[in-house]
BALOBA-1460 file (C-alpha; in Angstrom, 3 decimals):
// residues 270
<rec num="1" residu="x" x="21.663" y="-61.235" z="-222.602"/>
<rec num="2" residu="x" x="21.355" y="-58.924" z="-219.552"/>
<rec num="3" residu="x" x="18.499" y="-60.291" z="-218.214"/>
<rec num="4" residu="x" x="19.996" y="-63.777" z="-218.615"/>
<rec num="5" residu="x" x="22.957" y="-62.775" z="-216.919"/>
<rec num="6" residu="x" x="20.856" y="-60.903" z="-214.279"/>
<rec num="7" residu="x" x="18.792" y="-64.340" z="-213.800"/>
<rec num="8" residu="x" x="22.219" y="-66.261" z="-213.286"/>
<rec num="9" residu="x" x="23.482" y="-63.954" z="-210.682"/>
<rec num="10" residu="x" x="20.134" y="-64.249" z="-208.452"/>
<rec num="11" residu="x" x="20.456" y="-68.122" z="-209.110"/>
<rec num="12" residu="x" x="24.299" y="-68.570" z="-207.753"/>
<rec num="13" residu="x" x="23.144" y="-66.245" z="-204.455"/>
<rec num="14" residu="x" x="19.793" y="-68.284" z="-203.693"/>
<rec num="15" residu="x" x="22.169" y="-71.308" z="-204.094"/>
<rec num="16" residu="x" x="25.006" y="-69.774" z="-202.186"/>
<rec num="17" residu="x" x="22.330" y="-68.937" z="-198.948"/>
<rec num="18" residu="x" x="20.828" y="-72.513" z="-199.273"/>
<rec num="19" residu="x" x="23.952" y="-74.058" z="-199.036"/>
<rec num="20" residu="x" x="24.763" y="-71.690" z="-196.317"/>
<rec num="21" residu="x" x="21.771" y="-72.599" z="-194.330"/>
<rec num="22" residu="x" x="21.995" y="-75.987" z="-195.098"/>
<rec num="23" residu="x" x="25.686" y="-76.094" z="-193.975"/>
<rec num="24" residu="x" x="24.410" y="-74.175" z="-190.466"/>
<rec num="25" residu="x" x="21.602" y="-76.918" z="-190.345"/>
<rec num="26" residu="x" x="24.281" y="-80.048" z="-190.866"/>
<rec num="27" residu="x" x="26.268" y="-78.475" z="-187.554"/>
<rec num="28" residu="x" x="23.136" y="-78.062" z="-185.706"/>
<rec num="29" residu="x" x="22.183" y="-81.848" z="-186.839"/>
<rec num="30" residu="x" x="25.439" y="-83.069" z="-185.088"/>
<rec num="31" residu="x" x="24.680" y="-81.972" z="-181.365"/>
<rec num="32" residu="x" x="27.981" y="-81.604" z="-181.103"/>
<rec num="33" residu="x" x="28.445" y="-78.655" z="-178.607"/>
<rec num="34" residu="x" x="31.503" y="-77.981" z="-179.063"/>
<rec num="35" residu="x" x="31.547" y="-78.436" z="-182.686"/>
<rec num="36" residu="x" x="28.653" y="-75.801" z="-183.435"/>
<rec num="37" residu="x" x="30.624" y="-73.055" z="-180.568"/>
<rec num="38" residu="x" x="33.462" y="-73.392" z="-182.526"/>
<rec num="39" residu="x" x="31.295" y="-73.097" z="-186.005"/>
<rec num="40" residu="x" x="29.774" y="-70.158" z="-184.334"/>
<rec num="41" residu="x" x="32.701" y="-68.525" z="-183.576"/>
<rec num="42" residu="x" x="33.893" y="-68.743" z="-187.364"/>
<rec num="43" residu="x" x="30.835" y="-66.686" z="-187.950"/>
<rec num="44" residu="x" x="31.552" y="-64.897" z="-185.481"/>
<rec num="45" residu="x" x="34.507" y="-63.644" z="-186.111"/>
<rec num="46" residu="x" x="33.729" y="-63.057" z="-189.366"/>
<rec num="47" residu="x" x="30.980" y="-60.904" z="-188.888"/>
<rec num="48" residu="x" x="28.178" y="-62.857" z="-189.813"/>
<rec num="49" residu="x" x="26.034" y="-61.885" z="-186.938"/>
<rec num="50" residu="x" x="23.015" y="-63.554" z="-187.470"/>
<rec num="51" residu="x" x="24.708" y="-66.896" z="-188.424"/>
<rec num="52" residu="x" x="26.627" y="-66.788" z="-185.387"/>
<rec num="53" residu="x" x="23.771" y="-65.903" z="-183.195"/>
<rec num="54" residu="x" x="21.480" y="-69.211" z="-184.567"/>
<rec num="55" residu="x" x="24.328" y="-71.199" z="-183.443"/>
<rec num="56" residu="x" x="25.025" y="-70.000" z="-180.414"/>
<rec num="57" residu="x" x="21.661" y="-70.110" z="-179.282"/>
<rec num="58" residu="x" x="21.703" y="-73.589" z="-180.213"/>
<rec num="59" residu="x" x="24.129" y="-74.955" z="-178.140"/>
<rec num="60" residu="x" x="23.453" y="-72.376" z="-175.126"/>
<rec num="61" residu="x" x="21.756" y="-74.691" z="-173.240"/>
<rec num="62" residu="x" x="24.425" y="-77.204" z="-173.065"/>
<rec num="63" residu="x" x="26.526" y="-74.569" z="-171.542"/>
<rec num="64" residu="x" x="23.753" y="-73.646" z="-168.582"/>
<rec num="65" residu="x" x="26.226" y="-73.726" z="-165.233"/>
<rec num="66" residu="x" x="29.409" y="-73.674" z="-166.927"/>
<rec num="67" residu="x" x="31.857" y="-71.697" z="-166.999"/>
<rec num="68" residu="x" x="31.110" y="-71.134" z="-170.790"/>
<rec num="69" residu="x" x="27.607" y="-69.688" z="-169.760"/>
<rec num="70" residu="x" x="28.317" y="-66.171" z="-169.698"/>
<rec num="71" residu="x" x="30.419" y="-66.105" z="-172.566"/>
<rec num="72" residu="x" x="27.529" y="-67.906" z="-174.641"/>
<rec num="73" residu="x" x="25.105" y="-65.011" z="-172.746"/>
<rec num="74" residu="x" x="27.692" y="-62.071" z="-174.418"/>
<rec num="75" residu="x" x="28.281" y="-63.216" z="-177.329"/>
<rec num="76" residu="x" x="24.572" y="-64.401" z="-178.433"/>
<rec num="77" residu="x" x="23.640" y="-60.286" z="-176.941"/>
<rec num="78" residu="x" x="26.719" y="-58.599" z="-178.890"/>
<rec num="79" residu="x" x="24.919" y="-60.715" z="-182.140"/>
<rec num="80" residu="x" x="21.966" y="-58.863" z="-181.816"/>
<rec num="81" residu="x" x="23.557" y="-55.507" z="-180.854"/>
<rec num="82" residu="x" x="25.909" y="-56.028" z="-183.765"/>
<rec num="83" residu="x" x="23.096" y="-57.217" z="-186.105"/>
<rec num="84" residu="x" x="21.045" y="-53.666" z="-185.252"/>
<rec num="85" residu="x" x="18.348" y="-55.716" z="-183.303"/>
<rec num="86" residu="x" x="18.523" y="-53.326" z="-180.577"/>
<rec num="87" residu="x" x="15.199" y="-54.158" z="-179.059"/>
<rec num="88" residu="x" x="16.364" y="-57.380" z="-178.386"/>
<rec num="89" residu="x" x="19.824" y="-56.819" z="-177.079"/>
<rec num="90" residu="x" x="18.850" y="-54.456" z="-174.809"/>
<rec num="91" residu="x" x="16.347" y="-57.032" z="-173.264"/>
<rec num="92" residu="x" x="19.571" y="-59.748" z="-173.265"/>
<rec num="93" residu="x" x="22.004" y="-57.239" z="-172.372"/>
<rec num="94" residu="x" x="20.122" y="-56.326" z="-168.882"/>
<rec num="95" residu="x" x="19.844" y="-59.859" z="-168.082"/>
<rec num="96" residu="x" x="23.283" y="-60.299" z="-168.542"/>
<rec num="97" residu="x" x="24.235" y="-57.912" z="-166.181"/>
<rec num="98" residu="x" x="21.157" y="-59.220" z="-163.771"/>
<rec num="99" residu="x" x="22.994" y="-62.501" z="-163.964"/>
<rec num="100" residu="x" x="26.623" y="-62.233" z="-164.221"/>
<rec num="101" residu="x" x="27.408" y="-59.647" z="-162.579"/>
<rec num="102" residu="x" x="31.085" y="-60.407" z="-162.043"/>
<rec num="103" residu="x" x="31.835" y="-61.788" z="-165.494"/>
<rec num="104" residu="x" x="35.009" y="-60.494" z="-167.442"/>
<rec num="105" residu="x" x="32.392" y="-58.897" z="-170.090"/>
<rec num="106" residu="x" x="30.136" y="-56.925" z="-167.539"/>
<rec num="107" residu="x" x="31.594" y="-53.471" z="-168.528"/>
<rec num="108" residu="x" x="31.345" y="-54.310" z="-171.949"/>
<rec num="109" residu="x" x="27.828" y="-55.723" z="-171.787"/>
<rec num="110" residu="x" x="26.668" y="-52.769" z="-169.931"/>
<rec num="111" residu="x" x="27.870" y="-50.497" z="-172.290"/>
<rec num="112" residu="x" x="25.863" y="-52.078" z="-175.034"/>
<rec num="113" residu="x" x="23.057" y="-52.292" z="-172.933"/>
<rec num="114" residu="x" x="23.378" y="-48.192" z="-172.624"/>
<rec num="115" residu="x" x="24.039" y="-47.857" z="-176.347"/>
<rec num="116" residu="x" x="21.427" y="-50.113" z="-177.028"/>
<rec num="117" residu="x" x="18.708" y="-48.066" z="-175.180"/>
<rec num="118" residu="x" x="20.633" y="-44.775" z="-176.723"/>
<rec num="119" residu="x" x="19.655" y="-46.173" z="-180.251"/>
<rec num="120" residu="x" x="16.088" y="-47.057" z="-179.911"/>
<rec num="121" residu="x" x="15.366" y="-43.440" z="-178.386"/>
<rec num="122" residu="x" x="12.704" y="-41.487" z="-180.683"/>
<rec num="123" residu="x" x="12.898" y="-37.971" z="-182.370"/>
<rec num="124" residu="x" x="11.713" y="-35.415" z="-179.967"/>
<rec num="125" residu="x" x="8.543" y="-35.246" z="-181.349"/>
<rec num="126" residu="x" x="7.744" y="-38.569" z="-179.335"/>
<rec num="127" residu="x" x="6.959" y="-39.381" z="-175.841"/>
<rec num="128" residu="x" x="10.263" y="-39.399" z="-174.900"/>
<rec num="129" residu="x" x="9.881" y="-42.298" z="-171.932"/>
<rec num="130" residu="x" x="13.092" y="-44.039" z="-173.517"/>
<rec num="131" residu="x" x="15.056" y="-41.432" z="-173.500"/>
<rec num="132" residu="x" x="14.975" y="-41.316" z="-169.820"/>
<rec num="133" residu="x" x="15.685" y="-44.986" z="-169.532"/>
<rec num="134" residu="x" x="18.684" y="-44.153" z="-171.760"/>
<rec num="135" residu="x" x="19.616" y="-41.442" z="-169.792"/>
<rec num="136" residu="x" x="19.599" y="-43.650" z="-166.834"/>
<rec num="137" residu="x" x="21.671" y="-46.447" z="-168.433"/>
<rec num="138" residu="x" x="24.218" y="-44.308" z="-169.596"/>
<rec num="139" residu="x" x="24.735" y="-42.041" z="-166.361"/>
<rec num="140" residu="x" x="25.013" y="-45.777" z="-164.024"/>
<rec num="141" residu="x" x="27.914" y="-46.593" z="-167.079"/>
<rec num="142" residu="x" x="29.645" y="-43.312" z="-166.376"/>
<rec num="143" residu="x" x="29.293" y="-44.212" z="-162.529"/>
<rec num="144" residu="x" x="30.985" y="-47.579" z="-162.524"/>
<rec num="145" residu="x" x="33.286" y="-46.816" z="-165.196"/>
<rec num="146" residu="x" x="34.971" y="-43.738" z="-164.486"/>
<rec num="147" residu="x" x="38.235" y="-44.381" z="-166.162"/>
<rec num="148" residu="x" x="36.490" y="-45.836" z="-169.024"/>
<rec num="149" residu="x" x="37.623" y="-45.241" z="-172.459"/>
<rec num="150" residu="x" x="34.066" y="-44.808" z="-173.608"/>
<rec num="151" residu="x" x="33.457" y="-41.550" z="-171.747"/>
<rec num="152" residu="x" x="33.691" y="-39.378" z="-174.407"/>
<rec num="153" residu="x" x="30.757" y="-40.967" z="-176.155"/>
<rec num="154" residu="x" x="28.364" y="-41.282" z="-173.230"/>
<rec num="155" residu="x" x="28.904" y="-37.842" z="-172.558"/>
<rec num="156" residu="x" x="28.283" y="-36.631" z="-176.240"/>
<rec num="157" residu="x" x="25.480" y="-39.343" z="-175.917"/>
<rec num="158" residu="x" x="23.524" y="-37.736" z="-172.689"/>
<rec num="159" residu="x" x="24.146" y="-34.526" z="-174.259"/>
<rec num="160" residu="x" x="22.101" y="-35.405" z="-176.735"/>
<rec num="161" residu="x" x="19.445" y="-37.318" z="-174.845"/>
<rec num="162" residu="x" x="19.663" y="-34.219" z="-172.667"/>
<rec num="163" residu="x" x="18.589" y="-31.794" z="-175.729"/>
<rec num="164" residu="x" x="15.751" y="-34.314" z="-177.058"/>
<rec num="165" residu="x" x="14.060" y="-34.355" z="-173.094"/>
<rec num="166" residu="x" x="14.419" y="-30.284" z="-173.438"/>
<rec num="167" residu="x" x="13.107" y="-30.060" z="-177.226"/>
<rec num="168" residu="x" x="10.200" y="-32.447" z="-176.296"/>
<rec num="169" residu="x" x="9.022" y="-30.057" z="-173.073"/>
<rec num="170" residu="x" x="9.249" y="-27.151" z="-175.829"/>
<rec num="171" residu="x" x="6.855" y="-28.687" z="-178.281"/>
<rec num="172" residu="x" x="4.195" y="-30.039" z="-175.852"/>
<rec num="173" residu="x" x="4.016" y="-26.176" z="-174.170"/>
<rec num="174" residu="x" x="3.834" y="-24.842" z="-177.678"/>
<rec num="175" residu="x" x="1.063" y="-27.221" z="-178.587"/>
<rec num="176" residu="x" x="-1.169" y="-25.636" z="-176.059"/>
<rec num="177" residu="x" x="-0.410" y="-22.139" z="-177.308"/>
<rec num="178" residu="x" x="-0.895" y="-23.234" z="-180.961"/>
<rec num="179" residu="x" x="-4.260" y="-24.651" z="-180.484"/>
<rec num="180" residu="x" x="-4.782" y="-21.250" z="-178.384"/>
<rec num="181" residu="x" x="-5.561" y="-22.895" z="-174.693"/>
<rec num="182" residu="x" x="-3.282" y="-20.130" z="-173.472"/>
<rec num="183" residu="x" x="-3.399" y="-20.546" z="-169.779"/>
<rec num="184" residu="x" x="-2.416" y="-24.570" z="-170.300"/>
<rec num="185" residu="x" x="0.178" y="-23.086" z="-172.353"/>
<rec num="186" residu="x" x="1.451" y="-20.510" z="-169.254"/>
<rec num="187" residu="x" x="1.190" y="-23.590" z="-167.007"/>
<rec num="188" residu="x" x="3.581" y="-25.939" z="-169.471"/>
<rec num="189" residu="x" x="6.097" y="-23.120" z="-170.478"/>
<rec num="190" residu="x" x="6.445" y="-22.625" z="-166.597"/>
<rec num="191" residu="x" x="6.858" y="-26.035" z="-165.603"/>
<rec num="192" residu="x" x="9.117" y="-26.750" z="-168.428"/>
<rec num="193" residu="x" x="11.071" y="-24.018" z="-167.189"/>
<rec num="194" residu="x" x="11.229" y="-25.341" z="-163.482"/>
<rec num="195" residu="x" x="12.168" y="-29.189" z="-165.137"/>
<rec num="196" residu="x" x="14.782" y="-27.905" z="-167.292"/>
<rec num="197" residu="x" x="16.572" y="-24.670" z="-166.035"/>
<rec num="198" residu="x" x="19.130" y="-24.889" z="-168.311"/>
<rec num="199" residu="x" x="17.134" y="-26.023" z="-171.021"/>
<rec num="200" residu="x" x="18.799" y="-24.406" z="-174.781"/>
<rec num="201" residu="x" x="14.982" y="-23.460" z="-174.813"/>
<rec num="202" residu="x" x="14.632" y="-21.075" z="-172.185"/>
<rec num="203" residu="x" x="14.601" y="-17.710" z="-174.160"/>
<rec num="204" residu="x" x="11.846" y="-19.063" z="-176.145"/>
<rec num="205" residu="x" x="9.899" y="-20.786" z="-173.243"/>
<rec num="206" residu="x" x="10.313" y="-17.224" z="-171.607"/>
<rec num="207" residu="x" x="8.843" y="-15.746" z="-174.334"/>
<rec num="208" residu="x" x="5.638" y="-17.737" z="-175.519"/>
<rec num="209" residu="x" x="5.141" y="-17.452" z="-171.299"/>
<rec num="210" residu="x" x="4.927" y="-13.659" z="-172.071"/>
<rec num="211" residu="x" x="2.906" y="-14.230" z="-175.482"/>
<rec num="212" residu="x" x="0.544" y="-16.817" z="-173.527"/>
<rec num="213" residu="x" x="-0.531" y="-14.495" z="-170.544"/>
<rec num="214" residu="x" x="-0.981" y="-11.401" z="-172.815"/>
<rec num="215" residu="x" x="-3.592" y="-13.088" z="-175.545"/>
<rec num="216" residu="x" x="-5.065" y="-14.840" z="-172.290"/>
<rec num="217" residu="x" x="-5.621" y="-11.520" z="-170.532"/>
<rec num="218" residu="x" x="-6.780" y="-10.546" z="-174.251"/>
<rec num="219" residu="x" x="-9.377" y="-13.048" z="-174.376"/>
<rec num="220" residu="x" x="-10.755" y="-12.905" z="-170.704"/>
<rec num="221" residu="x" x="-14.065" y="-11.611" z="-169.289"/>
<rec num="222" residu="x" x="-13.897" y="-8.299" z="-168.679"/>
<rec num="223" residu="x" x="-13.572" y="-8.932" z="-164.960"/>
<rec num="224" residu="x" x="-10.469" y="-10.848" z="-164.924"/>
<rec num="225" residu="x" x="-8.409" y="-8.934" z="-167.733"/>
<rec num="226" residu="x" x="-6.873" y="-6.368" z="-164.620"/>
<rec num="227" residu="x" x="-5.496" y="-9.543" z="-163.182"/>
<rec num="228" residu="x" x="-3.994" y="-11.291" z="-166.149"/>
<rec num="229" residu="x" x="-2.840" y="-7.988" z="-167.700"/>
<rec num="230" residu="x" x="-0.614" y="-7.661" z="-164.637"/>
<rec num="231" residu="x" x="0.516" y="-10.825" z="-164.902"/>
<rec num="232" residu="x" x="1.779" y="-10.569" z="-168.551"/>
<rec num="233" residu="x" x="4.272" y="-7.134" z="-167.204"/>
<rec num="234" residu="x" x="5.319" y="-9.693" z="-164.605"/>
<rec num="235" residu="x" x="6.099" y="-12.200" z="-167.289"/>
<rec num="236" residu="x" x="7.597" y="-9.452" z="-169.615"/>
<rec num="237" residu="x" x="9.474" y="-7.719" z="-166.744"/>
<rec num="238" residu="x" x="11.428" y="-11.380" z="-165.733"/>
<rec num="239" residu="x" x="11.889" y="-11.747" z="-169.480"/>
<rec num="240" residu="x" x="13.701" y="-8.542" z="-170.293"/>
<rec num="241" residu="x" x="15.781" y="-8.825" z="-167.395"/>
<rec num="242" residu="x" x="17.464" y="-12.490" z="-168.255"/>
<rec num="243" residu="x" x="17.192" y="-11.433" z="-171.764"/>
<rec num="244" residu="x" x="17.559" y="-7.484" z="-172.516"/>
<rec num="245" residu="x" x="19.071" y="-7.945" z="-176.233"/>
<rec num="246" residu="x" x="16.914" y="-10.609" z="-176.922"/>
<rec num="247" residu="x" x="15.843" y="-11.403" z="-181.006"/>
<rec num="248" residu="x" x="11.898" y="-11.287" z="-179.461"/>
<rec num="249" residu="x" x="12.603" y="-7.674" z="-177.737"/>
<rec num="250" residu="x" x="10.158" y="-5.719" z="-180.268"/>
<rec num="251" residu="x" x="7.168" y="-8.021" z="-180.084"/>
<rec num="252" residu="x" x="7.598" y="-8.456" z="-175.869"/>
<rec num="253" residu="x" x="7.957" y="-4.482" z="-175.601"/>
<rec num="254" residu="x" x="4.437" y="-4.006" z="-177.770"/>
<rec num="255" residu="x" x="2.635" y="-6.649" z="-175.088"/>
<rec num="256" residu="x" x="3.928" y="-4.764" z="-172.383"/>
<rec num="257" residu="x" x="2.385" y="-1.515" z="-173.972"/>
<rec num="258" residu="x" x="-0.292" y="-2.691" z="-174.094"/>
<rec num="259" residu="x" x="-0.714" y="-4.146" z="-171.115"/>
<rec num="260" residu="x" x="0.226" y="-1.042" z="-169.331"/>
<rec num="261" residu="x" x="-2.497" y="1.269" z="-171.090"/>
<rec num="262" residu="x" x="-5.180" y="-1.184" z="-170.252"/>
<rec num="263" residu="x" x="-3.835" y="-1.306" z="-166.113"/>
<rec num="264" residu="x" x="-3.755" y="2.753" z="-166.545"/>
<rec num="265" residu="x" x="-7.036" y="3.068" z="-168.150"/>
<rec num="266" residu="x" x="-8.487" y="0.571" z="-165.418"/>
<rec num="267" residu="x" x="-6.891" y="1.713" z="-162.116"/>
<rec num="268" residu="x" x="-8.260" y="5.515" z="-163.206"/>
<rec num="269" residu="x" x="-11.796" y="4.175" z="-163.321"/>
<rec num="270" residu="x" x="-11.214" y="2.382" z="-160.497"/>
C-alpha cells in the first residue's frame, strides 16, 4: 500500500513538471514578447528562478535597444544569482555593469556581482586567485556606495576574504617546513610576513621563522652552521621582543640555547 502510494506521489510530480514545462513551452510558442515578460515575471515573482530565467532569455532579444533592455539584463542575472548559479551571474552581472552603467539597477547589480565572486571563493587551502578578485569587487562596492545599506556585510565579507588570503600564506610557508626545505620555509614565513603585517598569523609565522633557521643551521655543512646559527638568535631575538609571553616561549628559548653554545664554542676556536 506504501509503495503504491509512494508510486502515485512520484506520478502526480512528473505530471505536475510536464505540464509545467509544457505550459512554459506554449508561452514561448506564442512569440508574444510581451506575453512571455509578463509570464516571466509571474515566475518571477514567485520565486521560480529558473522558470523565470528560460523566459526571459527568450524574449531578451526582442528587447535589444529598448528601454526594457537593461531590465531584461537584471533580472535574467538576479535568476541566476538567486538560483545559486554563481559562476554564471557573476559573468552576467559584470557585463551588466560594462553595459549599463547608468541603469536604475547598477548598485544593485554590482552588489551581486561582489557577492557573487564572494561565494565562489575556495577554502584556504586553495589557490586563493578568487579571493582577490572578490576582494577587489567588494572594496570598488564600498567605494561607490558609501552610504550603502549593505556595508555591514561587505565589511564582515572582506574580513573574511581578508583571513582566507592570510590563512593561505600560512599553509604554503608551513608546507616548506613540513616537507623540511627549511630555508624555502625562512624565505615564505618572511615574505608572508612583509604581505600581510597584520596577518592573525604573525606569532606563528614568527615562530616557524625561528624553528626554520635553527634546524637549517642544524642541518648545514659544518662551514656555514656559524652563519645560520646567528641568524636563528636574530630570528629568536625579534620574536621575543613582539612576543615576550608568547604560548611558543619554552621551545624558542631552547633554540636560542642552543644556538648560543654552538656561536661560543665556535668563536673560542676561532
Amino acid at each position: 500500500m506504501k509503495q503504491n502510494l509512494n508510486y502515485i506521489v512520484a506520478l502526480i510530480a512528473v505530471v505536475v513538471a510536464f505540464c509545467s514545462c509544457s505550459n512554459i513551452q506554449r508561452v514561448i510558442n506564442t512569440g508574444d514578447a510581451e506575453l512571455i515578460f509578463d509570464r516571466a515575471m509571474v515566475y518571477y515573482n514567485a520565486e521560480k528562478w529558473s522558470k523565470a530565467a528560460t523566459l526571459f532569455e527568450t524574449c531578451a532579444p526582442y528587447y535589444n535597444n529598448t528601454m526594457k533592455e537593461d531590465t531584461l539584463a537584471f533580472y535574467m542575472a538576479r535568476c541566476r544569482f538567486k538560483d545559486g548559479d554563481y559562476s554564471t551571474s557573476s559573468m552576467m552581472f559584470d557585463e551588466f555593469r560594462r553595459s549599463f552603467g547608468r541603469s536604475a539597477f547598477i548598485e544593485s547589480a554590482e552588489a551581486m556581482y561582489a557577492i557573487s565572486l564572494y561565494n565562489m571563493c575556495p577554502g584556504p587551502e586553495r589557490d586563493q586567485s578568487r579571493t582577490s578578485q572578490a576582494i577587489i569587487a567588494i572594496s570598488e562596492f564600498m567605494s561607490h556606495y558609501p552610504e550603502s545599506e549593505q556595508l555591514s556585510l561587505f565589511s564582515e565579507m572582506t574580513d573574511d576574504l581578508t583571513w582566507r588570503l592570510h590563512e593561505k600564506s600560512f599553509i604554503n610557508a608551513y608546507t616548506y617546513y613540513k616537507i623540511e626545505r627549511y630555508n624555502s620555509a625562512i624565505i615564505a614565513f618572511r615574505n608572508a610576513l612583509k604581505q600581510y603585517p597584520d596577518s592573525h598569523r604573525r606569532e606563528d609565522l614568527m615562530y616557524y621563522t625561528v624553528m626554520s633557521a635553527y634546524k637549517y643551521a642544524a642541518n648545514s655543512a659544518e662551514d656555514k652552521q656559524l652563519d645560520r646559527f646567528m641568524e636563528t638568535l636574530d630570528a629568536y631575538y625579534t620574536f621575543v621582543m613582539e612576543f615576550p609571553e608568547s604560548k611558543y616561549k619554552k621551545e624558542v628559548d631552547e633554540v636560542s640555547e642552543v644556538a648560543k653554545r654552538f656561536i661560543d664554542m665556535n668563536q673560542v676556536e676561532e
